[in-house]
SEGUNU-252037 format. One line per field, with one value per residue (C-alpha): chain; y, z, x. Coordinates in nm, 4 decimals, padded with zeros to 6 digits, always signed. Layout:
// SEGUNU-252037
unit	[A, ...] $
Y	[Y, ...] $
Z	[Z, ...] $
X	[X, ...] $
This chain:
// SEGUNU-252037
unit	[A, A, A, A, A, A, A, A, A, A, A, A, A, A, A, A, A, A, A, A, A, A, A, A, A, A, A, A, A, A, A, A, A, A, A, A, A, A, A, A, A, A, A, A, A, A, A, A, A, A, A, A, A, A, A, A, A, A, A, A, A, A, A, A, A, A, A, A, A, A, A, A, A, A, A, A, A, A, A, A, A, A, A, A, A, A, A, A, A, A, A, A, A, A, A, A, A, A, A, A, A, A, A, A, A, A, A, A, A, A, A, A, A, A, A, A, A, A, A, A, A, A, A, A, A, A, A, A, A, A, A, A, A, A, A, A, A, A, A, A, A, A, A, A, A, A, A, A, A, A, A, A, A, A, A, A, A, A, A, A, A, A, A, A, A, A, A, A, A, A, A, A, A, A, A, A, A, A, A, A, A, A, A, A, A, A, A, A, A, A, A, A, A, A, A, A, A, A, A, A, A, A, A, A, A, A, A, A, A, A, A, A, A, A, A, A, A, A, A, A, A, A, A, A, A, A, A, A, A, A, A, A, A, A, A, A, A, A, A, A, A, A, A, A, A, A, A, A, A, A, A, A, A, A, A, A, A, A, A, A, A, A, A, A, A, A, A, A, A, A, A, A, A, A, A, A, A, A, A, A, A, A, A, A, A, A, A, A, A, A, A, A, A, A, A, A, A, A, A, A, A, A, A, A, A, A, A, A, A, A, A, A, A, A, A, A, A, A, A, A, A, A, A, A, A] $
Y	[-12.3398, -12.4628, -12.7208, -12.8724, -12.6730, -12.9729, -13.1755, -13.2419, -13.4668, -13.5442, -13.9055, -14.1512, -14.4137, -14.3519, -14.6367, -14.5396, -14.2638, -14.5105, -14.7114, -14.3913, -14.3012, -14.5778, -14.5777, -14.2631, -14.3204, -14.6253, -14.3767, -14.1223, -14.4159, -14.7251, -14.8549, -14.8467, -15.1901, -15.2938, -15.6309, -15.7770, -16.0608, -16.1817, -15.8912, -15.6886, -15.5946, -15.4576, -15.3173, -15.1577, -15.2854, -15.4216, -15.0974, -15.0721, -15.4807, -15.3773, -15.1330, -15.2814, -15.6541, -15.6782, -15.5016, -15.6273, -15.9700, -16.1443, -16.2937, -16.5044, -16.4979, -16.4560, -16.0891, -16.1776, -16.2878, -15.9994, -15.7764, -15.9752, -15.9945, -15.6284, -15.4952, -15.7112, -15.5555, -15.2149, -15.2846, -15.3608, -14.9896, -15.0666, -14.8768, -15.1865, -15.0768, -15.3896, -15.4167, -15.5433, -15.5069, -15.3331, -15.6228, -15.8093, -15.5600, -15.4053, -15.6514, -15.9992, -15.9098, -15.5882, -15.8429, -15.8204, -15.4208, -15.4183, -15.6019, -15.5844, -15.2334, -15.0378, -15.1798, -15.1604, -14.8099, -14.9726, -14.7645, -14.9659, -14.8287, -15.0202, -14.9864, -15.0839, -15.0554, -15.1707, -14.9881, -14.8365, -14.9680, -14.8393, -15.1592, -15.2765, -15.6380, -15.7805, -15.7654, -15.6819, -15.9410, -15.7308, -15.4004, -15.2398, -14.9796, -15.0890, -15.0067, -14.6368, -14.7579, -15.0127, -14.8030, -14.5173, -14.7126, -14.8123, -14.5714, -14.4561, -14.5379, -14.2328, -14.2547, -14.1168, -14.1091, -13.8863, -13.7344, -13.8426, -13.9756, -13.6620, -13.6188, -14.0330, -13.9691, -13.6927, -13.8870, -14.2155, -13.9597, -13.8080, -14.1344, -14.2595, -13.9778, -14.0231, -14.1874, -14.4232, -14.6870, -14.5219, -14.6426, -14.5004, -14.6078, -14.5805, -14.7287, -14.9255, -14.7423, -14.4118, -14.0678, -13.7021, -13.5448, -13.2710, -13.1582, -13.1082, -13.2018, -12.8008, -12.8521, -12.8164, -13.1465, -13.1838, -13.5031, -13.3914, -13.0606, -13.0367, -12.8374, -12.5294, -12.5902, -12.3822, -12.0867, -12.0218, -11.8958, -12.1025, -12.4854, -12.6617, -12.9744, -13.1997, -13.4848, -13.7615, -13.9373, -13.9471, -13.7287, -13.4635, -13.4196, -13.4676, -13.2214, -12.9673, -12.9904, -13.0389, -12.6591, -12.4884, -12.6308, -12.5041, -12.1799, -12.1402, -12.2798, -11.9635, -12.1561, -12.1148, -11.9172, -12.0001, -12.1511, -12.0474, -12.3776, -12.4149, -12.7138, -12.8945, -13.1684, -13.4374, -13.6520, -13.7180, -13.8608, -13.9265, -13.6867, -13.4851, -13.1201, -12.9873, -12.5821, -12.6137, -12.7952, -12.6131, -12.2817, -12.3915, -12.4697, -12.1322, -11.9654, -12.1901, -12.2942, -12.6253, -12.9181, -13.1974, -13.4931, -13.6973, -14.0045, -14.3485, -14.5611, -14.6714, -14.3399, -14.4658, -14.5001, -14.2998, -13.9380, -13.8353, -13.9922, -13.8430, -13.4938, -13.5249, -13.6503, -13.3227, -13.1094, -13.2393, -13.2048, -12.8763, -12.6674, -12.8356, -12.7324, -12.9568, -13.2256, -13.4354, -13.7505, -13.8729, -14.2449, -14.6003, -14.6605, -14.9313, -15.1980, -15.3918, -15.3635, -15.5606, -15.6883, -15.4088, -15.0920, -14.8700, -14.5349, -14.7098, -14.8396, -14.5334, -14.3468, -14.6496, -14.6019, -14.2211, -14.1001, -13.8670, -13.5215, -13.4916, -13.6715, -13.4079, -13.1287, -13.3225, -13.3262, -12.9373, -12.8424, -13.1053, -12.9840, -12.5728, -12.6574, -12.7780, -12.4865, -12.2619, -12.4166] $
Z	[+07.2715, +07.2116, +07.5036, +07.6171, +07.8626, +07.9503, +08.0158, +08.3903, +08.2693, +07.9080, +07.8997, +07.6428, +07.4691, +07.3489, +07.1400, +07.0268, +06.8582, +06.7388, +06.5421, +06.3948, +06.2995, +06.1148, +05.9125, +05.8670, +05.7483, +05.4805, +05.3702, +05.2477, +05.1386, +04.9845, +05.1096, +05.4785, +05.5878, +05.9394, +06.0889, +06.4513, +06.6925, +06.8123, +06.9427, +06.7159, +06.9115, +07.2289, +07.0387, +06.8234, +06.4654, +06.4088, +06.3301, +05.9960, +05.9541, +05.9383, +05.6382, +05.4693, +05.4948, +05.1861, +05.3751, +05.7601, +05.8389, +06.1203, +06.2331, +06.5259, +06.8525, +06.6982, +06.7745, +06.5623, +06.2867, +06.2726, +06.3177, +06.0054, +05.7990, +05.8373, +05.7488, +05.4629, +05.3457, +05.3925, +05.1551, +04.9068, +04.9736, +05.2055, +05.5645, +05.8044, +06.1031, +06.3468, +06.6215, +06.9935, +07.3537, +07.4333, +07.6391, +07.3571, +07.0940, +07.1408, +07.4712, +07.2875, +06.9454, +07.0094, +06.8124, +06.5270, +06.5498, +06.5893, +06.3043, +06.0329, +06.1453, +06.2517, +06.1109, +05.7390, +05.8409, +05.7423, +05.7015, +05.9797, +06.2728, +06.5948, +06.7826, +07.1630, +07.3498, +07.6932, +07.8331, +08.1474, +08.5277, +08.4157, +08.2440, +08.6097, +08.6804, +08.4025, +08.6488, +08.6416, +08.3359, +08.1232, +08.2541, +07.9616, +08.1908, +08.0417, +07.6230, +07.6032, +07.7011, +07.4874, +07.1684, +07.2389, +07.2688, +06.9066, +06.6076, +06.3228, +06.5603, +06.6913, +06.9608, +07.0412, +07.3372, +07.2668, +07.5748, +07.4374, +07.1695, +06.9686, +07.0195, +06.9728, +06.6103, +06.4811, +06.5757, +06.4023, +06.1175, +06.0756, +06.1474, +05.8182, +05.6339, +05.8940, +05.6797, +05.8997, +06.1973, +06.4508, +06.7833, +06.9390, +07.2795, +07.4731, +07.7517, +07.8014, +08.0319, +07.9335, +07.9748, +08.0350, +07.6504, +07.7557, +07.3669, +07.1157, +06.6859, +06.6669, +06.8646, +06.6875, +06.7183, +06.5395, +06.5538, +06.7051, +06.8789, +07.1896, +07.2990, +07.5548, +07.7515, +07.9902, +08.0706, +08.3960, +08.5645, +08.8378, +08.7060, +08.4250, +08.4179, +08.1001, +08.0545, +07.8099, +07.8262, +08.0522, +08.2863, +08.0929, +08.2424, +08.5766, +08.5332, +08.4671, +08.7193, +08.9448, +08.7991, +08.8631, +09.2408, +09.2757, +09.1362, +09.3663, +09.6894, +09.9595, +10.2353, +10.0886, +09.8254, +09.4653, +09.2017, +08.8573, +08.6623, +08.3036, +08.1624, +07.8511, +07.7013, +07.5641, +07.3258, +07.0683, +07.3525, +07.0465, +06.8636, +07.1760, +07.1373, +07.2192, +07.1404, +07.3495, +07.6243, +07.7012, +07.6555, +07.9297, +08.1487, +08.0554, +08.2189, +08.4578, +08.6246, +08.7290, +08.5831, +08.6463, +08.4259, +08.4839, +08.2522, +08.2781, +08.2869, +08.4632, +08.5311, +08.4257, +08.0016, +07.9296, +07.8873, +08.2179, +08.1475, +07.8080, +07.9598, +08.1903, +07.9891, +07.7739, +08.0247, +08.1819, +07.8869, +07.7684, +08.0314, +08.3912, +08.6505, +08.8795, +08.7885, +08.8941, +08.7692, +08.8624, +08.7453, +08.8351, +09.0541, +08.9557, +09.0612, +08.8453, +08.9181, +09.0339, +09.0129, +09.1033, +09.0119, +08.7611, +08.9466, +09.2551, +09.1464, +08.9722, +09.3543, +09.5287, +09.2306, +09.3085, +08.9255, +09.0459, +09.0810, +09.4312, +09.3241, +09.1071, +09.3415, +09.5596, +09.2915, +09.2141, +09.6091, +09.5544, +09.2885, +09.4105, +09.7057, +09.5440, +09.2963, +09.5975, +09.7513] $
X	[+13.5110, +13.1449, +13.0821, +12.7496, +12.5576, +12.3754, +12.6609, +12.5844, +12.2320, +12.3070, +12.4994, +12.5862, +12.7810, +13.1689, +13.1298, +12.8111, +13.0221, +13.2346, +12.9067, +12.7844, +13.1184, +13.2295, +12.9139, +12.9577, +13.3024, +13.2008, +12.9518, +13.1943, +13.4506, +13.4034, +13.7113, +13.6526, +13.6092, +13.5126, +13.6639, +13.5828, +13.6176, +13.2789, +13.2027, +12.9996, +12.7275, +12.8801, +13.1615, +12.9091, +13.0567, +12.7423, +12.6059, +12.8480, +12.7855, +12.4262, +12.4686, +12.7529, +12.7380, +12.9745, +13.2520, +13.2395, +13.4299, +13.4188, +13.6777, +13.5990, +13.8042, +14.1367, +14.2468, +14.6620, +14.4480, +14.2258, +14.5911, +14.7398, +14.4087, +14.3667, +14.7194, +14.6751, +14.3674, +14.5752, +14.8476, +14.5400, +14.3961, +14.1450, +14.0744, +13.9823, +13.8811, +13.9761, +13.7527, +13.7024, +13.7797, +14.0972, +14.2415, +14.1938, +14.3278, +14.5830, +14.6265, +14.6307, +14.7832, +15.0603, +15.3087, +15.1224, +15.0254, +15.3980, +15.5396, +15.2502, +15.1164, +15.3145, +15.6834, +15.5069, +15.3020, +14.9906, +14.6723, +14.5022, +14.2630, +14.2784, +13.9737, +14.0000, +13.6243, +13.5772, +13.8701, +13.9036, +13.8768, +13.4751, +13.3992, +13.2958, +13.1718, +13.3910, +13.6280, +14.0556, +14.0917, +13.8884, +14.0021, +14.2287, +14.5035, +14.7504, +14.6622, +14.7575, +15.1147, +15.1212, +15.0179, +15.2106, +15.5426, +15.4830, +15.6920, +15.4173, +15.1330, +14.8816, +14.6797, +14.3711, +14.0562, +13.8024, +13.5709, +13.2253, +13.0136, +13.0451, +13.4668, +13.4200, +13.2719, +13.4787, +13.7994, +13.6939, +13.5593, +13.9010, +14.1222, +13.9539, +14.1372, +14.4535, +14.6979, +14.9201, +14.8597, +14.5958, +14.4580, +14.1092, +13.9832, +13.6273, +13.4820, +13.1862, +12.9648, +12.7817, +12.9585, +12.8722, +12.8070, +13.0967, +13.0899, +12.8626, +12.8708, +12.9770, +13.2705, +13.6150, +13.8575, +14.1528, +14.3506, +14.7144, +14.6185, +14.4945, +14.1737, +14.1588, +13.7990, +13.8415, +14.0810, +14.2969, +14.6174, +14.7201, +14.6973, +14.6456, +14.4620, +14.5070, +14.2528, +14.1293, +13.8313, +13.5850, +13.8288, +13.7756, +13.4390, +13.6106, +13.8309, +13.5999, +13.3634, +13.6751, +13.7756, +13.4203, +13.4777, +13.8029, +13.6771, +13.3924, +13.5227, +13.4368, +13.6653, +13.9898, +14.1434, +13.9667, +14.1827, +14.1815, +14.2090, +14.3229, +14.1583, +14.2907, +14.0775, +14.4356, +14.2303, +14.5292, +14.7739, +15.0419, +15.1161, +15.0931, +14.9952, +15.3520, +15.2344, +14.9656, +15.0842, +15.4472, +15.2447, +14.9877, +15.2791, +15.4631, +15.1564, +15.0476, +15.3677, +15.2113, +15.0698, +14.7778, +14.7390, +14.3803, +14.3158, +14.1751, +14.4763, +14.7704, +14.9697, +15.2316, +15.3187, +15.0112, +14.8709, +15.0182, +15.3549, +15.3600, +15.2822, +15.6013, +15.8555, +15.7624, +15.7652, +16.1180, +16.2527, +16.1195, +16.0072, +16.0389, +15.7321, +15.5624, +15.3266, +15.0792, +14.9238, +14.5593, +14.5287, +14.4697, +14.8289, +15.0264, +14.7776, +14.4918, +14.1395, +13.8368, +13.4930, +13.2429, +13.0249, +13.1862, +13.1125, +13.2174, +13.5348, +13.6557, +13.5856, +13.7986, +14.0878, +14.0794, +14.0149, +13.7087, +13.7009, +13.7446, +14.0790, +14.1393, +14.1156, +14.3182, +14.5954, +14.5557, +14.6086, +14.8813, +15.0477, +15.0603, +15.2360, +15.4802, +15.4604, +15.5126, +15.8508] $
């Protein structure tokens, strides 16, 4: 797998990926429209307003509107791409994802920025934890968090040619550029970065950085035995990666989930109702713990919500004691 050997300095926008993207998107298809709620700077839509005026709309703070307006635009063969904050969308208008989206299969793309307990000052109102749940509830709907700007880009790329209802999400802040443009992503299958025998660590987001530097640790650590960590980068978080997943397991014989969101409803969630129904081993889920967030720096935040590496290793040591009993 072709990864960035400068992750550990290079850093940059998700949602930068998601401007370039989307431009890039309108470029190869006329149809690809781009609707957002008075946000279109931060959320980066004012990159594709920029270059197609004609076919960005904005919609004003009225997230069920923009829900409505786009499936409507869908049933006329358009792609809309609706736009803002993911407490705002899917947090203000999952009634109308439900029933005009998702209910009808419209070809919509529901972008949710800002999300994460990494959006920082703009304190627990404006921290999304709770959209992965929400999204993946929904029937028709697929749901995807890419790692990066680059996996950012490819994803809202390919969900242009997805047919169906799709969900992306990004944070705000800047992230480690774990990938590169050569590195494969495929929308439904989930991505081998690193290969081991004793655990397998399954991330999305910016915990897919996390987890990797969590595995070189583990790997190197001279105090205790070293751990062999399998780490699995889960950027399409429905349709999960079934194959890939169950045959990690198989090997592994134990399981850590890391992800930017409540742990419960959402990539780790997914990963163990899978596994207890298809092949049972013990898991572990690193997440924010049934509790919202606060005001405060991003890095420090995501340290006091124990979604860092050293939380990851913690889960791992977790995790193969109770592979051992």
């Amino acid at each position: 797998m072709h990864l960035n050997p400068h992750m550990h300095t290079e850093v940059d926008y998700a949602r930068s990926g998601y401007g370039d993207g989307v431009v890039e998107a309108g470029k190869k298809n006329k149809n690809v429209v781009v609707l957002c709620c008075d946000l279109t700077d931060s959320t980066k839509s004012a990159d594709f307003k920029k270059q197609f005026p004609q076919r960005f709309v904005e919609v004003g703070v009225a997230e069920q509107n923009m829900a409505g307006i786009g499936a409507g635009m869908a049933v006329e063969g358009k792609i809309p791409f609706i736009s803002s904050y993911a407490v705002f969308n899917p947090g203000r208008n999952w009634d109308q994802i439900r029933v005009s989206i998702c209910y009808t299969n419209a070809n919509v793309k529901i972008i949710g920025a800002h999300a994460g307990i990494s959006v920082g000052p703009d304190g627990a109102t404006h921290q999304a934890l709770e959209d992965i749940a929400m999204m993946r509830v929904l029937p028709n709907m697929t749901v995807l968090c890419g790692a990066d700007y680059d996996q950012t880009k490819k994803l809202i790329i390919k969900a242009a040619k997805y047919k169906g209802p799709v969900y992306i999400r990004f944070g705000r802040e800047k992230v480690p550029k774990v990938t590169t443009a050569k590195t494969p992503c495929t929308i439904g299958k989930a991505d081998v970065y690193r290969q081991g025998k004793d655990v397998a660590v399954i991330a999305s987001g910016p915990m897919v950085y996390e987890a990797l530097a969590a595995a070189v640790e583990l790997q190197e650590q001279k105090k205790h035995k070293k751990i062999s960590c399998m780490v699995i980068n889960g950027h399409t978080i429905k349709p999960l990666d079934k194959k890939t997943i169950i045959a990690a397991a198989k090997k592994c014989k134990a399981v850590v989930t890391a992800e930017e969101h409540q742990w419960h409803g959402g990539l780790g969630g997914a990963v163990a109702e899978l596994l207890a129904s298809e092949y049972p081993v013990p898991v572990k889920r690193v997440g924010i713990q049934d509790t919202f967030g606060e005001s405060g720096n991003p890095d420090e935040l995501m340290v006091k919500y124990k979604i860092k590496k050293k939380d990851i290793i913690t889960a791992v040591k977790a995790v193969l004691r109770m592979k051992k009993k």
